[in-house]
C-alpha positions in Angstrom: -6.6 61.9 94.6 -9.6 59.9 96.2 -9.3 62.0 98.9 -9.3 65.3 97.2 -12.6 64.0 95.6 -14.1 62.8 98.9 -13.0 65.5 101.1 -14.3 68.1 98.9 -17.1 70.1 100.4 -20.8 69.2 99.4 -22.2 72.3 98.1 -26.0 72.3 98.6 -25.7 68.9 100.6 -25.7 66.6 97.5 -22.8 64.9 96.3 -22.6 65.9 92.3 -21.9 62.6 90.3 -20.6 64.8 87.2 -17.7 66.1 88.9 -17.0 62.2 90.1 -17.0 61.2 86.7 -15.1 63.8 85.3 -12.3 63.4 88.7 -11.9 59.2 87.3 -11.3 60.3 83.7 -8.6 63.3 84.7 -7.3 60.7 86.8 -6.9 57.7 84.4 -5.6 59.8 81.4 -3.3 61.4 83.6 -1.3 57.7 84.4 -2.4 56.4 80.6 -0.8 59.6 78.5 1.5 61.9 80.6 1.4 64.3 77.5 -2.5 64.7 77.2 -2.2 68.9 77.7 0.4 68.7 74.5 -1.4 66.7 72.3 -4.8 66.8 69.8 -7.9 65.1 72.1 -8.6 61.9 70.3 -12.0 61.6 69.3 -14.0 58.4 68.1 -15.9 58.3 64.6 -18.9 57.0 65.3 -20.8 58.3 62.1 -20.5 56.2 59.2 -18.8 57.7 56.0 -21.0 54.9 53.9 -24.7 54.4 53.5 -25.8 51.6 56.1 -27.5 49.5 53.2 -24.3 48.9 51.7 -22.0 45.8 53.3 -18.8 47.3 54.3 -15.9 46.4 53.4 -13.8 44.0 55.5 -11.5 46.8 57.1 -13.6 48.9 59.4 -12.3 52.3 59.9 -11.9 53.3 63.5 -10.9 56.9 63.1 -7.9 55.8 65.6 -4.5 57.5 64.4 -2.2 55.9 66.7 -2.7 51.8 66.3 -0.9 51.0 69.8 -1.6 47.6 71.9 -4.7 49.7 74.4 -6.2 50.3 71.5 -6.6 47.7 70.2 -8.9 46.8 73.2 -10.9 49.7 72.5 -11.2 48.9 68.9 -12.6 45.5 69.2 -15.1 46.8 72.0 -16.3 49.1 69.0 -16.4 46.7 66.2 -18.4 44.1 67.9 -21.6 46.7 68.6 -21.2 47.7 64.8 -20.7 44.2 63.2 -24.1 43.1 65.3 -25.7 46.2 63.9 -25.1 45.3 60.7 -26.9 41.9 59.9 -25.6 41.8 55.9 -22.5 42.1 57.1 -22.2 38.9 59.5 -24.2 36.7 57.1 -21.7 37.2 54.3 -18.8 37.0 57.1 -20.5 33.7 57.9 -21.1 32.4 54.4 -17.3 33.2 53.6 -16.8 31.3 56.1 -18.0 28.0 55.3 -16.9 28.5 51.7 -13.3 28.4 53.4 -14.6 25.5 55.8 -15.5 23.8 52.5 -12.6 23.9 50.8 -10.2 22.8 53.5 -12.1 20.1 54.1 -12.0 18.9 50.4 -8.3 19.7 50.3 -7.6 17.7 53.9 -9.9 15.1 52.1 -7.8 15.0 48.3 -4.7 15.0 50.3 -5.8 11.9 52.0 -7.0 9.9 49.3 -3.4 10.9 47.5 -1.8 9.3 50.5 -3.8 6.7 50.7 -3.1 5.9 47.2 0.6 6.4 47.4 0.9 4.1 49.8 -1.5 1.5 48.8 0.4 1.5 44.8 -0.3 -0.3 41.7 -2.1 -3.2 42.9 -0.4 -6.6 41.5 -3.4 -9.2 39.3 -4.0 -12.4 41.2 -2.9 -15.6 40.0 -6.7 -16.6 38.6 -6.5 -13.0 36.2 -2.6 -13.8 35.0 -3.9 -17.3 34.1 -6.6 -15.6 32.2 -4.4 -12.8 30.3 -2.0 -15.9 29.1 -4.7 -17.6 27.7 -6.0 -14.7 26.0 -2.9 -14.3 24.8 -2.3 -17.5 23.5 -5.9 -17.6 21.8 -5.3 -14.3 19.7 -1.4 -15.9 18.8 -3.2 -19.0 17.8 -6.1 -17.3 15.7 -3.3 -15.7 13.4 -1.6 -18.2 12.7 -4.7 -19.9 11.5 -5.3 -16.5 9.6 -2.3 -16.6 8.3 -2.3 -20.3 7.1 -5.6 -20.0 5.5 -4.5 -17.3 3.6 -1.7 -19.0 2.4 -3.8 -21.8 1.5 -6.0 -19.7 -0.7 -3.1 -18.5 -2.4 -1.3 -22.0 -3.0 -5.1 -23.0 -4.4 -5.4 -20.3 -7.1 -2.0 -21.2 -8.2 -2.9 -24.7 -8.5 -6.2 -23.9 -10.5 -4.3 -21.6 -12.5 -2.0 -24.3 -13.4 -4.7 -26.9 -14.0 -6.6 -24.9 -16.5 -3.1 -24.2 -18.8 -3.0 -28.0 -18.0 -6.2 -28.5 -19.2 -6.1 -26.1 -22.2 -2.8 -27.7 -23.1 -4.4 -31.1 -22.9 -7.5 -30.1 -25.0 -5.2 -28.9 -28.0 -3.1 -31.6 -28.3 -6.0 -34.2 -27.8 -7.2 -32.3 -30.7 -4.3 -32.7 -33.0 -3.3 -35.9 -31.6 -7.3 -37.4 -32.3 -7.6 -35.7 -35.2 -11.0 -36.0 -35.4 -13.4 -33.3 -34.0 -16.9 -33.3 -35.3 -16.8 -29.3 -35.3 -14.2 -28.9 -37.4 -14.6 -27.6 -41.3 -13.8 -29.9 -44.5 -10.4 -29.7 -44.7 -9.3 -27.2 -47.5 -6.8 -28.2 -50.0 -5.8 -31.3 -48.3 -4.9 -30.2 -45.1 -4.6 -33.1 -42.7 -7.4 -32.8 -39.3 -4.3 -31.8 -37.0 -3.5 -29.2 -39.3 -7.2 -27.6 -39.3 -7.1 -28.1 -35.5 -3.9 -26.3 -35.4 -5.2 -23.3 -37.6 -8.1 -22.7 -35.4 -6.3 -22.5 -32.3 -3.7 -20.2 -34.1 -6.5 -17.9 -34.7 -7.6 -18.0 -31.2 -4.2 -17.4 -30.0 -3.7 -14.4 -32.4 -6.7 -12.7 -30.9 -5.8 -13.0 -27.5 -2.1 -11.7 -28.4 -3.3 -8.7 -30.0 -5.8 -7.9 -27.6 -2.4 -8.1 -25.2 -0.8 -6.3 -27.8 -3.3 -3.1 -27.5 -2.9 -3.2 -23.4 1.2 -2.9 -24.2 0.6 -0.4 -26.1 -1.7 1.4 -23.6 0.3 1.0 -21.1 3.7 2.8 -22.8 1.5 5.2 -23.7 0.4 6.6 -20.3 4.2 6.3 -18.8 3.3 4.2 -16.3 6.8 3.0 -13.9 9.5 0.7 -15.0 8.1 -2.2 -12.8 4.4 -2.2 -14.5 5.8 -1.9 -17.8 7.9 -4.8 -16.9 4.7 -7.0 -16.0 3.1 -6.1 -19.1 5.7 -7.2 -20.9 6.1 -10.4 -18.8 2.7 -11.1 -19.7 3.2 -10.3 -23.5 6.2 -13.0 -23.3 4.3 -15.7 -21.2 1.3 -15.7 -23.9 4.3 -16.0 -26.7 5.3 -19.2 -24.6 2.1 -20.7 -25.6 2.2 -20.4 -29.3 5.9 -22.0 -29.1 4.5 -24.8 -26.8 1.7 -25.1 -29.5 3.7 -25.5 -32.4 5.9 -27.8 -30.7 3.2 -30.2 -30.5 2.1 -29.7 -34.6 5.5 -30.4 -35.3 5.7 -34.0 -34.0 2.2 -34.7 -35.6 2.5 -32.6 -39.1 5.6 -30.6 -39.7 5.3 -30.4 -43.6 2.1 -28.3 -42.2 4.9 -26.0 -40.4 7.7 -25.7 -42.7 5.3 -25.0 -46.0 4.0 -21.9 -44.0 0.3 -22.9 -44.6 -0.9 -21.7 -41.1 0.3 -18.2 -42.0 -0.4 -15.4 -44.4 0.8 -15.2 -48.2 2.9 -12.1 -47.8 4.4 -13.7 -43.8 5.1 -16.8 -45.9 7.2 -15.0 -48.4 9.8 -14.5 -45.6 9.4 -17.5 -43.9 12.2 -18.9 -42.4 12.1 -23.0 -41.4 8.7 -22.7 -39.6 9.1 -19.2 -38.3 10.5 -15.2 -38.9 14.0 -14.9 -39.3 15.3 -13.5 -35.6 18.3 -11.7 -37.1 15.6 -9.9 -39.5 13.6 -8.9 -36.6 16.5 -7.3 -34.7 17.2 -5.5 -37.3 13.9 -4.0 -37.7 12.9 -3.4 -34.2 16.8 -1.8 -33.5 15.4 1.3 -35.2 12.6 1.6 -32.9 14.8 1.4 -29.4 15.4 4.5 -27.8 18.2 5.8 -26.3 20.6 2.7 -26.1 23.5 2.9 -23.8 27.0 1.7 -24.7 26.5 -1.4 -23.3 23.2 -2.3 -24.6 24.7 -1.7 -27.9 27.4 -4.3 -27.2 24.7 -7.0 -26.4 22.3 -6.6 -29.2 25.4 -6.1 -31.5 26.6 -9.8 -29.8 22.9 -11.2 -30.1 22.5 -10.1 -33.6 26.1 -11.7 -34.7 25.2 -15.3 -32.8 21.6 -15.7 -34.3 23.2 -15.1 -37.6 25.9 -17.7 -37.3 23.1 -19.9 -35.7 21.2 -19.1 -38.8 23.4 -19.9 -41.4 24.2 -22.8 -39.5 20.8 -24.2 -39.6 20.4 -23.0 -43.3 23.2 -25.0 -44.4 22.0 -28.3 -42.2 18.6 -28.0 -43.8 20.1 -27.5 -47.3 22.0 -30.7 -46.5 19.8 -32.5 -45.4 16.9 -32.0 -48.7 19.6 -32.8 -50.8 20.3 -36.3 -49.0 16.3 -36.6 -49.1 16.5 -35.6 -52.9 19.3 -38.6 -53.1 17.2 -40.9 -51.3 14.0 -40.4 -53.1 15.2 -40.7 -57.0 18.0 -43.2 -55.7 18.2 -46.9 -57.9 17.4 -49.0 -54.8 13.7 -47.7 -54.5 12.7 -49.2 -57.5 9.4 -49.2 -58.4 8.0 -52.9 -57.9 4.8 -54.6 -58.2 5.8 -55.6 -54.3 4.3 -52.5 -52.9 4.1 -53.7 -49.5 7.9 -53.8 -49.9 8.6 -50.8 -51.6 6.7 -48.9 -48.6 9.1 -50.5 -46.2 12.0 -49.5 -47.7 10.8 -46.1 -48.8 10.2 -46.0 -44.7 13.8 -47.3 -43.7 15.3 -45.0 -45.8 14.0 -41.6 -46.3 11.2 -41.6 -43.0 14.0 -41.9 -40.9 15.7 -38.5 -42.4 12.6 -36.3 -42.2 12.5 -36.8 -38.7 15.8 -34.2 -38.8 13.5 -32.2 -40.4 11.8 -32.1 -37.0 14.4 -31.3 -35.3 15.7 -28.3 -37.6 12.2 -26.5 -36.4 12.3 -27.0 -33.0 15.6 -25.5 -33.4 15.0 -22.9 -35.0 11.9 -21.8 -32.4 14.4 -22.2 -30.0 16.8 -19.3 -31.3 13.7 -17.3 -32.0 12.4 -17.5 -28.3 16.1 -17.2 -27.1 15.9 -14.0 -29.2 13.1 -12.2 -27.6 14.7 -13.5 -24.3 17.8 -11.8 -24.8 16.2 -8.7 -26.2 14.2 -8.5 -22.5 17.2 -9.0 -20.8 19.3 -6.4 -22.4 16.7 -3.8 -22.5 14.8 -1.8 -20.1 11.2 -2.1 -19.5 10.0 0.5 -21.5 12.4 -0.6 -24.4 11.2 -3.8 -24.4 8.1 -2.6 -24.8 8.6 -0.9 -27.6 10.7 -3.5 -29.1 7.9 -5.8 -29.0 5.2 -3.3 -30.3 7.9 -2.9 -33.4 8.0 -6.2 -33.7 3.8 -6.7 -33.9 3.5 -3.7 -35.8 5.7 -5.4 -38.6 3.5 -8.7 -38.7 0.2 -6.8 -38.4 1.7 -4.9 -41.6 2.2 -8.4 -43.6 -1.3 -9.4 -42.8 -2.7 -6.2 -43.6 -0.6 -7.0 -47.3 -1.6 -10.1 -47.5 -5.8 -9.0 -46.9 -5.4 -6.3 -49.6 -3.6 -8.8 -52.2 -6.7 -11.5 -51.8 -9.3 -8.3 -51.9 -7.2 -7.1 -55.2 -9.9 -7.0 -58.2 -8.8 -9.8 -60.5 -9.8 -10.2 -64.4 -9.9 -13.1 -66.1 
């Protein structure tokens, strides 16, 4: 080949570079592509199918068809003259590129803080800091258990002055009737000894505080509150009965003629007074009718309360009836003869018939006890709410005698 080239005669004496140049080309396609005569030339696009002030798109279109190893050569010869062309192009190609320098470095960095932290692992406190979480500790144990006891202690001490002011209002009532002598007191009405004055005033205290109980009872029935609150007002309603029987039992020792004659009660409540006191198989009759819904075995127990407190009544009856017909014997008997001796004839009035009323005592203080073994029962057998309305019966019936006994003193009388 380089010798046809060389050889060839000059024609005009120069030596044509063109037909050089074309001789290399023929030469290097002929040993690149043996088929060059069969197939389509292959020409390069070198005019852009885009406007040049838009930024191309990564893939560059070389307008190669075949995509073989030599051209890839060619390819990146081309790309490099048209990516320095383009200076949009390389400075977004270069600002991708530290975005992606960026973030491997941040993720090489995260990944070595992980490690480092997996290795390193939960740290363990010191000695100095354990020493100071125990003692924390054992401050905030200590601090509620001091709580805890002073609360306690202010509890234990409303208890106690609860206790000392039913102490002290138990004290001041029977220092009244006890003493006797109280410079507030009223003249004494129809001969009624100073105890028995002191006695009616504080039963007129008490009957104000138990009806203004009586009205919360009634209050709280009527707004259906639960079994267990109806149960604490009816506690209540039985601790402030407690009193009155605590009361009387102290006017008793000092005056019981003052009990058993009924003076510290209304006309129409004495009518159907029963040795100091209502009749408790009278009451369970009355308030039976005001129960509701009794079960079978409620029925058994008030049926069995109502049975005992009349064989404890008639027993009682029959002891007192005794007992005034022995003082009846005593009194109009020969051997207490009036004498002119009266210092002797006060002795043996004493020996004989003093000793007898003191049984007279006794008969009272029983009798309270049925009646407040009564209303026990009647709390035990029933429900709250039955209760409840077993003792609103019950007041109801008493308010009704004093209500009798108000209209029979306001009755018009003509002489």
């Amino acid at each position: 080949m380089f010798a046809l080239i060389f050889n060839r005669p000059k024609e005009g004496g120069n030596y044509d570079i063109g037909e050089l140049d074309q001789s290399l080309f023929l030469y290097f396609d002929g040993h690149d592509n043996p088929s060059v005569d069969q197939e389509h030339k292959q020409t390069l696009n070198i005019f852009p199918s885009e406007p040049m002030n838009i930024e191309p798109s990564t893939k560059v279109d070389l307008g190669l068809l075949p995509s073989t190893s030599n051209s890839n050569s060619q390819r990146y010869n081309i790309e490099q003259p048209m990516e320095r062309d383009n200076p949009r192009a390389v400075s977004s190609l270069a600002g991708k590129g530290k975005d992606i320098k960026t973030s491997l470095k941040n993720e090489e960095k995260n990944k070595s803080i992980i490690a480092s932290s997996d290795q390193e692992g939960p740290k363990t406190p010191d000695a100095k800091t354990l020493r100071r979480l125990a003692q924390n500790r054992e401050a905030a144990r200590k601090s509620r258990l001091r709580k805890k006891a002073y609360i306690q202690q202010l509890e234990n001490s409303r208890i106690k002055l609860l206790h000392l002011e039913q102490e002290l209002q138990s004290t001041r009532t029977q220092g009244m009737l006890i003493s006797g002598v109280n410079q507030n007191l009223p003249p004494n009405p129809n001969g009624l000894t100073s105890n028995a004055v002191a006695f009616n005033m504080e039963y007129e205290r008490w009957k104000e505080e138990h009806h203004q109980m009586t009205c919360e009872l009634q209050a709280a029935v009527q707004e259906n509150l639960p079994e267990s609150e109806l149960r604490a007002y009816v506690d209540k309603y039985l601790g402030h009965y407690e009193k009155m029987m605590k009361l009387k039992s102290v006017i008793v020792k000092l005056d019981v003629f003052h009990i058993v004659s009924g003076m510290w009660v209304s006309p129409a409540e004495r009518c159907f007074l029963w040795i100091g006191g209502f009749r408790p198989s009278q009451i369970l009759k009355i308030v039976s009718r005001h129960i509701e819904l009794l079960s079978e075995q409620q029925l058994l127990g008030i049926c069995s309360l109502q049975q005992s407190a009349q064989e404890t009544e008639e027993a009682l009856s029959q002891g007192l009836a005794t007992l005034n017909r022995s003082l009846t014997e005593t009194v109009v008997s020969d051997a207490l003869s009036f004498s002119s001796d009266i210092a002797g004839y006060m002795g043996q009035m004493y020996s004989v018939a003093i000793n007898k009323l003191n049984n007279l005592e006794a008969f009272v203080i029983q009798a309270d006890n049925l009646r407040q073994h009564t209303i026990h029962r009647l709390h035990q057998i029933l429900s709250g709410r039955q209760a409840a309305l077993c003792f609103l019966a019950m007041e109801d019936y008493f308010h009704r005698l004093r209500a009798l006994s108000s209209l029979w003193m306001a009755r018009p009388r003509n002489f």
